[in-house]
N, C-alpha and C positions, 0 to 999 in steps of 0.2 A: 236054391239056384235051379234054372232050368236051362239044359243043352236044346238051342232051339238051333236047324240042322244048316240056316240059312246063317243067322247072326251068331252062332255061336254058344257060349254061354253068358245067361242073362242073370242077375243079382235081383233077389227080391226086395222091397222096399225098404226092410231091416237090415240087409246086408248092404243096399245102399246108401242107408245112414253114414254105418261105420266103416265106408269108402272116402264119404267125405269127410265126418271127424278125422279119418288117419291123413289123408292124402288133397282134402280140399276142393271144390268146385268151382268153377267158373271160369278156366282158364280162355284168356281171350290174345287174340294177336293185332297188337294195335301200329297204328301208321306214325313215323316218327311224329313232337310237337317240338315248336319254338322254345328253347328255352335260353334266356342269356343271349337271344339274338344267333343261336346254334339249334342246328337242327341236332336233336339226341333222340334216340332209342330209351322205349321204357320198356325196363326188364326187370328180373330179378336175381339174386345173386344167392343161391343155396350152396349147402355142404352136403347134403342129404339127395333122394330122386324125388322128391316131391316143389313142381314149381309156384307152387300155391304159397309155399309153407316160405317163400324166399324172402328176402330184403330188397324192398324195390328200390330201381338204380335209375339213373340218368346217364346214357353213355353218349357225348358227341361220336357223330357218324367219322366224323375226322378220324379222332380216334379207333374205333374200330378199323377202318379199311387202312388205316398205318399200321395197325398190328400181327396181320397175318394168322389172327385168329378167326375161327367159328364159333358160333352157336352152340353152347353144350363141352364148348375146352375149359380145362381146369385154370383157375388164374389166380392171381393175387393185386386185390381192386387196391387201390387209393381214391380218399375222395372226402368233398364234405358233405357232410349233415345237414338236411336244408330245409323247410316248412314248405309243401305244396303251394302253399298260399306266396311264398318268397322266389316261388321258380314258376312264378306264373302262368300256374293250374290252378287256381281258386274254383272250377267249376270239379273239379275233381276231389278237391279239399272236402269239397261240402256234400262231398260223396260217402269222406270216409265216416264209419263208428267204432266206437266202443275201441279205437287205439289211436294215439298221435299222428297228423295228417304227414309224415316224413319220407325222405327218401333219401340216397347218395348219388352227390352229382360226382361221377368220376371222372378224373384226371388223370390218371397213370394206369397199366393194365399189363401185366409181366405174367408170360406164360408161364404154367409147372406142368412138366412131366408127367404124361397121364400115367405110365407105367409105375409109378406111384402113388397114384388116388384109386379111390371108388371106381369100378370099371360100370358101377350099375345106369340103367339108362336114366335121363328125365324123362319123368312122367305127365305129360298132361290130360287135361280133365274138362276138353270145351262140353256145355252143357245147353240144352237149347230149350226154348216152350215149344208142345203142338198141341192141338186139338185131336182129342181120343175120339172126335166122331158125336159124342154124345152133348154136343151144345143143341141148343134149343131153346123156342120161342115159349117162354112162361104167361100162362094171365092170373096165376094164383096173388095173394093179396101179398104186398110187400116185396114182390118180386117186380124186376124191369122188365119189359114188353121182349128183351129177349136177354136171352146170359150168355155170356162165351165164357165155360169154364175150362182153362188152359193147365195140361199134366207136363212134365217135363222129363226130359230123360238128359244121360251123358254118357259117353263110352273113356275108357281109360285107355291113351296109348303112349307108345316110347317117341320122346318127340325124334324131330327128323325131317324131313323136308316137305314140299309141297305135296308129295304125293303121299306122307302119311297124312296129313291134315283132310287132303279130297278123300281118301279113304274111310277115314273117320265119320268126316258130311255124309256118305253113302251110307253106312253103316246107322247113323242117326237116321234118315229117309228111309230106311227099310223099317225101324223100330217104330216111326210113327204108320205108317203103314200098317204095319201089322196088329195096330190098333185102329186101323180103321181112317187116322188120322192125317194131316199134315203138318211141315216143320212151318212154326211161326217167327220165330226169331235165326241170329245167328252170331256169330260167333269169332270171326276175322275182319278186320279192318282192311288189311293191307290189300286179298284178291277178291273178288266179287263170289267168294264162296257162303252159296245160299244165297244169295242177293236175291231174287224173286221170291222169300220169304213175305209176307204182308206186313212185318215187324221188324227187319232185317236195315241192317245200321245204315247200308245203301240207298233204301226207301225213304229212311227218315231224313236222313240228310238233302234230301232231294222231295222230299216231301208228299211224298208218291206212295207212303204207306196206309193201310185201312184202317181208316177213320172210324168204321163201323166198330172192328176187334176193338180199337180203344176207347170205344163210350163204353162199353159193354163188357169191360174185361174184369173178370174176378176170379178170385182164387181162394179156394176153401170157406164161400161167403162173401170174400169183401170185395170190396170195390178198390182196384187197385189204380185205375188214372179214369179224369173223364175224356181227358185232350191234352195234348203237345203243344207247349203253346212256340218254343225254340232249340232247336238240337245246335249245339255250338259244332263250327267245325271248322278247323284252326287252315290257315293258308299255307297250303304245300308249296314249298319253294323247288323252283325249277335251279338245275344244277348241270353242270356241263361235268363228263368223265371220259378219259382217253383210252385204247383199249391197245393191245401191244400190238397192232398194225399202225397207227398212227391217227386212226376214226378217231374222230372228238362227239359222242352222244350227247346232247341236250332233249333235256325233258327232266320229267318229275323224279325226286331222287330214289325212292324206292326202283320204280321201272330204268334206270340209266345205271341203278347197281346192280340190279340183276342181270341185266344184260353184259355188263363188263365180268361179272361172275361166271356167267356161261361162255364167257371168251375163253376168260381164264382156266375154266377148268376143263374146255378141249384143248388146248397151249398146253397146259400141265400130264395130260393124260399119254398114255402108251400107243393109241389107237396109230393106226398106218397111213402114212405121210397124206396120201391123198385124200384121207377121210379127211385127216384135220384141218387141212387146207379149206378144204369146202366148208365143215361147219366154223372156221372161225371167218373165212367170207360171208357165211350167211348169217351169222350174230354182228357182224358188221352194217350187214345191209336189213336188218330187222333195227337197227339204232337210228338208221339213217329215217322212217319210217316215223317212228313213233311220234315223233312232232306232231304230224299227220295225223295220227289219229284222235280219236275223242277218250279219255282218261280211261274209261274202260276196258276198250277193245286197244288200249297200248298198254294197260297192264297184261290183260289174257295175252297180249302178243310176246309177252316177256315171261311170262309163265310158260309158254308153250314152247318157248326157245329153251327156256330152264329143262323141261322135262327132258325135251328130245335128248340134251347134250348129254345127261345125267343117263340115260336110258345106253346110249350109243356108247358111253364111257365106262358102263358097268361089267361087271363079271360077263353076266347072263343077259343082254337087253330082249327085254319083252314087247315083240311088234307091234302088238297094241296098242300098246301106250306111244310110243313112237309115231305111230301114224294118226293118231289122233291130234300128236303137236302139230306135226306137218300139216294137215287138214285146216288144224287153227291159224296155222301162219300163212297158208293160202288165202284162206277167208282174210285175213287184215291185208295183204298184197293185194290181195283184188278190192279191197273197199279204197286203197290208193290209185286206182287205175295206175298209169304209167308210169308211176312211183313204183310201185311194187314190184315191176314186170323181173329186175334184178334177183329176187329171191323166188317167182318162183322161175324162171332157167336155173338157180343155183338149188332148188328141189328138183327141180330135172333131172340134173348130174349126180344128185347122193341120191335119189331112191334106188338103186341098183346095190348101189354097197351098202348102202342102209339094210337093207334087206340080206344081203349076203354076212354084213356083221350079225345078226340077231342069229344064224343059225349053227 
């Protein structure tokens, strides 16, 4: 192991093994899929802090947002047993090896008592490819006119919300760096984290990814793709949600639940009358917006509302982060012209307690 003063402490190749035998690789965060003609969440369901190690689930969104749970609460699922191929993920099926293609579609979800479980965190393990620097154009015999030979790294953390995941990507960017390199791939569905990757799930869905990396991509030797011939990507259905002012949000479900989420959880919070006033005005009128924009910049603008609220509702808010949402939420107010003009007067009025909150 080595304490590097930037990243921390790093694990040598051997100790990275037996990170993944204990604990797993690849953890990925994906956007809900059609199943049953319901939009559900795939997840997994452990007893343990390792989310690798879990039972993948099927959860209708219905269900979650009736339940009053989060992310990481202790529960007790009900559900059936179902063949990937029967819940109409067959490109997924044909993903899995060496275990049965299965999952649980659940139907029932009854919280327990965290103060009697495991208080320990979930763990996840996103892992990404970059180039070490060292690819290069070959003329030696049996070699291709050039090689892209791709290393990989991943960092281990407690899951947690949007801002441990960006911290994670940062932390991955600094490590390829320090080899010289850059991040090729990545690692979330749901925010455009890493999305300017050349490999990166955004790219390929949109088809915008380098063509070159994947004539030319190998690993340890071999020839791992020549070409993409179709990246499936299933239809995100638009969904309308009400928010405890009376706002009805339309748009795509992930962004119209986060945004009801950052309602809710300045409505629920302690902050003083007039903060919250204003931030649940302006998750209001960031809902009203997002039609407006293009899928992208009305996720980032739902992320940005996320932070801020979480930052402004915290123990200690950290002003950086905080003005970095706001900045983001200007940027999407102003690519609406007179659409927008409402939230930023409504940044007008909180940067002063914005600011007086954080200190």
């Amino acid at each position: 192991m080595v304490d590097d003063p930037v990243l921390g402490r790093i694990v040598n190749p051997a100790s990275k093994m037996s990170l993944i035998e204990e604990g797993g690789m690849g953890t990925i965060r994906l956007r809900p899929r059609r199943i049953d003609n319901t939009d559900c969440w795939l997840a997994t369901g452990v007893t343990g802090a390792q989310c690798a190690g879990g039972i993948p689930l099927a959860i209708p969104d219905a269900l979650i947002s009736g339940s009053n749970m989060a992310w990481g609460d202790f529960a007790i699922l009900t559900g059936q047993v179902r063949y990937l191929q029967d819940a109409e993920l067959e490109d997924v099926a044909r993903a899995v090896h060496h275990s049965r293609p299965l999952l649980i579609f659940v139907d029932k979800i009854k919280g327990v008592s965290k103060k009697h479980s495991d208080q320990s965190p979930i763990v996840l393990s996103p892992v990404v490819l970059f180039d070490d620097g060292k690819s290069s154009r070959k003329k030696a015999k049996r070699q291709p006119s050039w090689s892209f030979d791709p290393r990989y790294t991943f960092v281990q953390f407690a899951a947690g919300g949007d801002r441990d995941v960006d911290e994670a990507a940062s932390w991955l960017e600094q490590y390829a760096t320090k080899h010289n390199g850059r991040i090729i791939t990545n690692f979330d569905e749901q925010r455009p984290t890493l999305s300017d990757a050349p490999l990166s799930y955004q790219r390929l869905v949109e088809k915008r990814f380098d063509r070159t990396i994947i004539e030319n991509l190998h690993f340890e030797g071999a020839k791992l793709a020549d070409r993409i011939d179709h990246v499936n990507q299933e239809h995100v259905m638009s969904i309308s949600v009400k928010l405890g002012d009376g706002t009805v949000i339309h748009g795509d479900l992930v962004v119209a639940n986060s945004i009801r989420d950052s309602f809710n959880r300045v409505k629920d919070s302690k902050t003083n009358a007039k903060l919250k006033k204003l931030l649940e005005q302006l998750a209001s009128e960031v809902g009203a917006v997002v039609p407006k924009l293009d899928a992208e910049k009305a996720q980032s603008a739902a992320n940005d509302l996320e932070t801020l609220t979480k930052e402004i509702t915290s123990a200690k808010p950290r002003t950086k982060w905080w003005q970095l949402s706001v900045e983001g939420l200007k940027d999407a107010a102003t690519a609406v012209k007179d659409i927008g003009q409402p939230i930023l007067k409504t940044i007008g009025l909180l940067t002063s307690l914005l600011a007086a909150a954080s200190k």
